[in-house]
C-alpha positions in Angstrom: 2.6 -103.2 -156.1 4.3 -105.8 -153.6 7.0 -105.3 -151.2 10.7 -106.4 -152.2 13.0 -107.8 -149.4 16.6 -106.5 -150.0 19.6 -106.8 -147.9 20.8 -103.6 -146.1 24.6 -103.9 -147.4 22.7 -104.4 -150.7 21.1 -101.3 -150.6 23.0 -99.0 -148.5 26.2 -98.1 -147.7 27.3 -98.9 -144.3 30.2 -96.8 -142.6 31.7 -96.3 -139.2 32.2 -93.2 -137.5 36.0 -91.8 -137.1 35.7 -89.0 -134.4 36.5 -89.9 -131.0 33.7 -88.5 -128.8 35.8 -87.5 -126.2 38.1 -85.7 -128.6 36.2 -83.9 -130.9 36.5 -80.2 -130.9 33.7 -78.0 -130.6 32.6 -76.8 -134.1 30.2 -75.6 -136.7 28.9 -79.4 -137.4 26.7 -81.8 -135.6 27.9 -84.5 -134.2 26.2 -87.6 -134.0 27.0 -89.4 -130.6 24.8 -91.6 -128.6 23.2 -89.6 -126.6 19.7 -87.9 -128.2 21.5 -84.2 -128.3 24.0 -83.2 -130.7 27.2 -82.5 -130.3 29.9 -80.4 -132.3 32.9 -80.8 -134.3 35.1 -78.8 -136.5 35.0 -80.9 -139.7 32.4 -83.3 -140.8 32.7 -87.1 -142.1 29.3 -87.1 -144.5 27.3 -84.8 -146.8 24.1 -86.7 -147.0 20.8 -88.4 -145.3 21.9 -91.1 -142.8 20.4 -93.6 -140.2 23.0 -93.5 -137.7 23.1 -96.7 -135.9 25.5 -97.6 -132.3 27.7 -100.4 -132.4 27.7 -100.8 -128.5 25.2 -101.4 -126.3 23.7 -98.9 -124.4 24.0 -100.4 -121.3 26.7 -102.6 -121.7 28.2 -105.1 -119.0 27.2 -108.2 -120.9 23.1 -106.4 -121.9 22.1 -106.2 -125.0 20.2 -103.0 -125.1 19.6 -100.3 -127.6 18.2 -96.8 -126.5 18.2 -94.9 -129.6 18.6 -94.5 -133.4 19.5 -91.3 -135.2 18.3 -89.9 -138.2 20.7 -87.3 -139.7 21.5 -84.9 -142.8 23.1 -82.4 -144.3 27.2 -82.2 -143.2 27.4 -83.7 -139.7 30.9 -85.7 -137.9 30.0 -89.0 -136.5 31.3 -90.9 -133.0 33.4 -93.7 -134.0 31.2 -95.7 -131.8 28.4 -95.5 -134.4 28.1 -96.2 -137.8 26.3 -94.1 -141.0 23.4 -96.1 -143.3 23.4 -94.1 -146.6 21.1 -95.7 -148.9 23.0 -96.4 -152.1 20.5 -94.9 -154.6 17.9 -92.3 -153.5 15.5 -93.3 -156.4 15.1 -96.3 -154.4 15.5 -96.0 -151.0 14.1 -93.1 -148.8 16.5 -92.6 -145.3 13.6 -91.6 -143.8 11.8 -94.5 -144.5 14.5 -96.9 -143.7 15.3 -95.1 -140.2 11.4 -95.1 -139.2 11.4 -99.0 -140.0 14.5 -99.5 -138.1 13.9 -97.3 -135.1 10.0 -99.4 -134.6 12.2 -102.7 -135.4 15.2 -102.0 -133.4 14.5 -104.3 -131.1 14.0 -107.4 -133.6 16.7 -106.4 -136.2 19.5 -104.5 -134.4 19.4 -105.7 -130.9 18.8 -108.9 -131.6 22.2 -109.6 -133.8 24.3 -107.9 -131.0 27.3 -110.4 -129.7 30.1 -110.5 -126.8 29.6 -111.7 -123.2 31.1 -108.6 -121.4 31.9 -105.9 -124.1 28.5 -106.1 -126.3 28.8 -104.8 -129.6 26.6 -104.6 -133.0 28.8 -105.7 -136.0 28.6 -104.1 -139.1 28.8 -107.1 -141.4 25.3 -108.5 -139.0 23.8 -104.4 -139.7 24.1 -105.5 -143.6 22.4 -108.9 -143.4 19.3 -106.8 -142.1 16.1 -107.8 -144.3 14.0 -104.5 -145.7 11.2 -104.7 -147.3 10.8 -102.0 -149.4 7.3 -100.5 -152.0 8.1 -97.9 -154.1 9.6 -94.3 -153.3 6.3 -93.0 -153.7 5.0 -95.0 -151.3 8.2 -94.8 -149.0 7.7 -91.0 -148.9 4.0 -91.0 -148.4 4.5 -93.5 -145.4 7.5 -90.8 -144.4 4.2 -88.0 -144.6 2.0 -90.0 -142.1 4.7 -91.1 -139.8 5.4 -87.6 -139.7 1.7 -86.6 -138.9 1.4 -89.1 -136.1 4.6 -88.0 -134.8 2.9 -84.2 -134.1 -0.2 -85.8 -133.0 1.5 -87.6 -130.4 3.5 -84.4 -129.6 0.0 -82.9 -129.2 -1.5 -85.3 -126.8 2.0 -85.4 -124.8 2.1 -82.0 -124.4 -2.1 -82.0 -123.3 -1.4 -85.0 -120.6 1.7 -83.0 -119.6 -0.9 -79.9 -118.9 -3.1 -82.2 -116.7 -0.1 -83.3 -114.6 0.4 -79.8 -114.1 -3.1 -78.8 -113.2 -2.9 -81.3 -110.7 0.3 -80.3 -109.3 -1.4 -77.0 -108.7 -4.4 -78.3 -107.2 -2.2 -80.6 -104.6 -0.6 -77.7 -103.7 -3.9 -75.8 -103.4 -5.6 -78.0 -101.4 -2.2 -78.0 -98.6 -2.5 -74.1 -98.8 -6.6 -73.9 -97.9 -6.1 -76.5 -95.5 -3.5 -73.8 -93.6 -5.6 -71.1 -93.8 -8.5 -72.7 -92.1 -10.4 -72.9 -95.7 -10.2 -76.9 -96.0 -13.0 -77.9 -93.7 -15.5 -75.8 -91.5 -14.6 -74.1 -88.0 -16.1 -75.9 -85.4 -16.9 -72.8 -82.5 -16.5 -75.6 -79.2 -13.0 -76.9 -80.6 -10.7 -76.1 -78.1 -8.5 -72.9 -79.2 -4.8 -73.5 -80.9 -3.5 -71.1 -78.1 -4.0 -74.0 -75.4 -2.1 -76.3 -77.8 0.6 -73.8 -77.8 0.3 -73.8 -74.0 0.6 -77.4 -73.2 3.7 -77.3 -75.6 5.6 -75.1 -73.6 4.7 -76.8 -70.7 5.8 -80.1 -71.9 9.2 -78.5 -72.8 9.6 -77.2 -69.4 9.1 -80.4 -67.8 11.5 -82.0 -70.1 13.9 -79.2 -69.3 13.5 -79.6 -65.4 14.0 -84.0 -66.1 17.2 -82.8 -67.7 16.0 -84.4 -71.2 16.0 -80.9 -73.2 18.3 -77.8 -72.9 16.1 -74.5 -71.7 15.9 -72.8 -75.3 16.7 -69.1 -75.4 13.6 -66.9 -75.9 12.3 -66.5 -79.9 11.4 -62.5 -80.9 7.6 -62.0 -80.9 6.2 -62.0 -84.0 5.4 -58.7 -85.8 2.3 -58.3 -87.8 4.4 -57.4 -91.1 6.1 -61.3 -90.9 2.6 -62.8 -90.7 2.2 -64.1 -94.7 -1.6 -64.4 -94.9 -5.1 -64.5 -92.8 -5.9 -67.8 -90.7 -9.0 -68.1 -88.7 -9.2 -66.5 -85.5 -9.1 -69.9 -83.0 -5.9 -70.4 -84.9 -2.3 -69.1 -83.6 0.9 -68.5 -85.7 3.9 -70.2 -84.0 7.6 -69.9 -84.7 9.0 -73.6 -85.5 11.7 -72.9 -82.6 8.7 -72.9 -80.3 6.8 -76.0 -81.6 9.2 -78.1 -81.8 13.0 -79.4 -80.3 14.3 -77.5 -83.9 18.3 -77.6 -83.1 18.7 -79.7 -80.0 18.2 -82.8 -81.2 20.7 -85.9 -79.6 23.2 -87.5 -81.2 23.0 -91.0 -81.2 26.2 -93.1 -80.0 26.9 -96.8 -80.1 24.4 -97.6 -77.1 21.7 -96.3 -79.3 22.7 -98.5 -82.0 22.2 -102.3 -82.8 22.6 -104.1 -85.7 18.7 -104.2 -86.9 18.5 -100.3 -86.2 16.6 -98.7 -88.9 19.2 -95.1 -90.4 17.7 -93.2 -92.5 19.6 -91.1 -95.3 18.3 -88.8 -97.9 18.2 -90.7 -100.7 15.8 -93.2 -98.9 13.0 -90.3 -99.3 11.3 -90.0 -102.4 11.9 -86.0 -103.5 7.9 -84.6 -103.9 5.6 -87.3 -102.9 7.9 -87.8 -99.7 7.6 -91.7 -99.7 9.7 -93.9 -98.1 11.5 -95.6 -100.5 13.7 -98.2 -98.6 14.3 -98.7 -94.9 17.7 -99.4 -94.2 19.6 -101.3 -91.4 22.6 -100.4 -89.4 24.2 -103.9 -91.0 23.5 -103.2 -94.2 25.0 -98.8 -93.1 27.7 -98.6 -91.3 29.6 -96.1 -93.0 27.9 -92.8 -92.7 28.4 -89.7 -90.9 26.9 -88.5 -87.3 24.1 -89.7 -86.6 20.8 -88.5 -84.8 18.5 -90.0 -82.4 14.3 -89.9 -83.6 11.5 -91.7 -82.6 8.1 -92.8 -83.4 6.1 -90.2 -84.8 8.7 -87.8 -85.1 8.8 -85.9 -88.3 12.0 -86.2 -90.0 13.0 -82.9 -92.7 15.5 -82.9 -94.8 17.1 -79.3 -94.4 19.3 -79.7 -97.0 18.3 -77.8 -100.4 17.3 -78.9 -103.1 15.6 -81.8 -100.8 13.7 -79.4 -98.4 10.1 -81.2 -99.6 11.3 -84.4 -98.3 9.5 -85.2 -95.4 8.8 -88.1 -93.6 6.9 -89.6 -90.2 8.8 -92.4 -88.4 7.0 -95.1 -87.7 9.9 -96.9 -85.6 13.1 -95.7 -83.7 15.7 -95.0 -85.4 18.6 -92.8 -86.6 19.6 -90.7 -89.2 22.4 -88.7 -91.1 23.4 -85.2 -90.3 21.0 -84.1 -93.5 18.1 -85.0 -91.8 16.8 -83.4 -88.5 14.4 -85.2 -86.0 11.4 -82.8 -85.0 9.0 -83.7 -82.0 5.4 -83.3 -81.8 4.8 -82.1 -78.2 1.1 -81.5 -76.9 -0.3 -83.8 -79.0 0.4 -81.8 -82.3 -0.7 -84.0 -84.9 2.3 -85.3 -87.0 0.5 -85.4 -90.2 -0.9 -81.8 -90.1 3.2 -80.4 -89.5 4.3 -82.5 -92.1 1.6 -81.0 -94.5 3.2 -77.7 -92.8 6.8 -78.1 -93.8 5.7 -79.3 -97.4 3.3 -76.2 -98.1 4.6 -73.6 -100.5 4.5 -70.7 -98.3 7.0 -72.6 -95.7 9.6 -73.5 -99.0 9.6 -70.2 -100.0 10.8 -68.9 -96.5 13.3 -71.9 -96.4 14.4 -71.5 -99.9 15.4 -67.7 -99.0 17.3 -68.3 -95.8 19.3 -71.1 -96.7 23.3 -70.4 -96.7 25.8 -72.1 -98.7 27.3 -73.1 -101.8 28.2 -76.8 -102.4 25.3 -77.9 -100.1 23.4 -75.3 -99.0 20.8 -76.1 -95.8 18.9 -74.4 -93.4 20.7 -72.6 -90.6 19.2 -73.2 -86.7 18.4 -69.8 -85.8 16.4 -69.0 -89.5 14.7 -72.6 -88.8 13.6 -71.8 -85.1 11.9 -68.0 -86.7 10.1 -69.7 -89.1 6.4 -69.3 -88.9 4.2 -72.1 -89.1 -0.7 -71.7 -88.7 -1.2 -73.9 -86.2 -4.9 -75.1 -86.0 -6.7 -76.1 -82.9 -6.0 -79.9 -82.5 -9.1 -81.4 -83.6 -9.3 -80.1 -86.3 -5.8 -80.3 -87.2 -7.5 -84.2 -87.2 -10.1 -83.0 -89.3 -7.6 -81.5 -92.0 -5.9 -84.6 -92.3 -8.2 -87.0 -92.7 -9.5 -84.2 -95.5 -6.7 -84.1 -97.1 -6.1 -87.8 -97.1 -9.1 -88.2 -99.3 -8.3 -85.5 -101.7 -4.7 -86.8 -102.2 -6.2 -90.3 -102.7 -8.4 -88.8 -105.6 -5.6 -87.1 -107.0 -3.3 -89.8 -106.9 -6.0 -92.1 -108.4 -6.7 -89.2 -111.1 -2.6 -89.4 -111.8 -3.0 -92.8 -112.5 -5.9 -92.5 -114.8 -3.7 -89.8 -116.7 -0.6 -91.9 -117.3 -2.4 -95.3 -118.0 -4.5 -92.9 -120.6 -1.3 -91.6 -122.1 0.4 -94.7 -121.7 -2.3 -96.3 -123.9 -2.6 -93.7 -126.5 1.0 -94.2 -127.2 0.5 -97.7 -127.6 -1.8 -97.4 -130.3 -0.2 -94.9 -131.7 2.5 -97.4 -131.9 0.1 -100.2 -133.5 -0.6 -97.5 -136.4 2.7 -97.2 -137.3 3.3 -100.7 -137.6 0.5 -101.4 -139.6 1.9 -98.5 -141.7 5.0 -100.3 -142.1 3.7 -103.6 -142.7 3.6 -105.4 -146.2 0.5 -106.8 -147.5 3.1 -109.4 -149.8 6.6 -110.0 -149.1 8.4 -110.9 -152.6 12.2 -112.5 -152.2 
């Protein structure tokens, strides 16, 4: 049987919402706002099956934009900045159907009618002038069953790809914790021992102490066996950070330090997990921010603020950077990249994450910083661990990739199927 075109003010009922969103009063009814979770009221506006469409943009300032339509039944309050679509007779017109044709349509039929230069609103009389073509119930509520069906599909394969993010997750995290105990690539028996790394540190830092370029740090506790977390090989040493590095003593940076193309670095210029640099900043474009501290190429740069304790970065200039962020140097030739991987590994967070104090903005204290314990590996293969891991992160970024361009396109024809489902062989006017 062909398709009919009808009119949506023809069909349905249109109706605006009454309930203020910011004033309704938590309840035992839904309420429909425009954000995807419900909300409660204490009385209701409808009994019935609705499409529930907004009358404002969703992004507003002069866009025309549409996140979301809502399906909704049963007694439920609506936002006055929506409005209900109740078809008229339910021998004729499924809600269902009509939301699942609007929701893959929005874009053509809802978004497209929207008017105003700065406030951008949907009108109600340009909802009704919507054109729906409509088959028969029977064939509104069987296409209703199969939306449905690829709806839990989809669920399905979101929920598998969602798995295989998380498998990989692990597996980054796996790789960064057999690097650290010696299990990412094989000993070499002539590399020189990590104890003559941790040698060559100590006497950097007293040279540095004697130029007058570093305080003389107070001594850090030997460490006991019952602090060491797990086995590393036996040419490698476990270090306190206080030892390794200039943890708590790093210089403030004053006006002499600064110039106008001086890269400062803040917090939010450090993407949270993957630790890449989002955006370099210059002291023209940031002059308003708080104390500031000296680094300098190849210093590692941790945030020891929580939650942002896995952002880490290498500088690849001079620079400075807000009090969030503290500079660490590599002396002795400790590789950068290996100490970054150090900060980031799971054992290391979990230490952190138990010693940080405070409530508004909790962060890692300088005395729990300088006792943590960090496997330090002889220095060529600290190389060797790098460059392994390098490769292994590339294949697991590249495997990432594959995933979301695999979801990415199973959605899309998932989307293709329902179109086709809603498509009319004959349009009749």
């Amino acid at each position: 049987m062909e398709w009919q075109v009808y009119k949506l003010g023809d069909i349905c009922n249109i109706e605006k919402g009454i309930t203020g969103i910011t004033k309704a009063i938590a309840g035992d009814y839904p309420m429909v706002a425009l954000g995807e979770e419900r909300r409660t009221h204490n009385e209701y506006q409808f009994d019935d099956e609705a499409v529930i469409i907004p009358l404002v943009s969703s992004t507003g300032h002069g866009h025309r934009s549409m996140k979301r339509i809502h399906f909704q039944s049963g007694k439920f309050a609506l936002g006055s900045i929506l409005c209900a679509v109740i078809p008229k007779n339910k021998n004729q017109v499924s809600a269902q159907f009509l939301y699942r044709y609007l929701d893959l349509n929005k874009e053509q039929e809802l978004v497209s009618r929207m008017k105003g230069m700065a406030n951008v609103t949907l009108p109600m009389n340009a909802i009704a002038e919507v054109n729906i073509p409509l088959p028969t119930i029977e064939e509104q509520l069987e296409i209703v069953e199969k939306f449905d069906l690829i709806e839990k599909s989809n669920q399905m394969i979101e929920k598998e790809f969602s798995e295989q993010i998380f498998l990989l997750t692990n597996l980054r995290q796996q790789i960064q914790q057999d690097a650290l105990q010696g299990k990412l690539v094989p000993q070499n028996p002539n590399d020189e021992p990590a104890s003559k790394l941790i040698e060559s540190i100590k006497a950097e830092k007293e040279i540095l102490v004697k130029l007058g370029k570093i305080k003389k740090e107070r001594p850090l506790p030997l460490i006991k066996p019952e602090e060491i977390p797990f086995h590393i090989p036996n040419e490698w040493v476990w270090c306190r950070l206080g030892t390794l590095t200039n943890y708590g003593s790093s210089s403030k940076a004053d006006t002499a330090h600064i110039s106008e193309d001086t890269w400062v670095l803040d917090l939010e210029d450090i993407e949270k997990e993957t630790s890449k640099l989002v955006a370099k900043v210059r002291y023209y474009e940031r002059k308003a921010l708080s104390t500031k501290s000296i680094f300098a190429k190849g210093d590692v740069l941790y945030s020891k603020l929580r939650p942002y304790l896995d952002k880490v970065i290498i500088a690849d200039e001079d620079g400075v950077c807000t009090t969030e962020i503290l500079p660490l140097k590599c002396y002795g030739g400790l590789n950068p990249s290996y100490f970054k991987v150090t900060l980031k590994s799971k054992n290391f967070l979990s230490y952190v994450n138990s010693v940080t104090k405070g409530m508004k903005m909790p962060r890692l204290g300088t005395k729990e910083g300088e006792l943590a314990l960090i496997p330090i590996a002889p220095i060529d293969e600290q190389h060797r661990i790098v460059e392994k891991i390098d490769q292994l992160m590339q294949f697991c970024d590249e495997l990432e990739n594959t995933i979301h361009q695999n979801l990415t396109n199973t959605q899309e024809l998932l989307k293709v199927a329902l179109k086709e489902i809603l498509t009319p062989q004959v349009f009749s006017l």
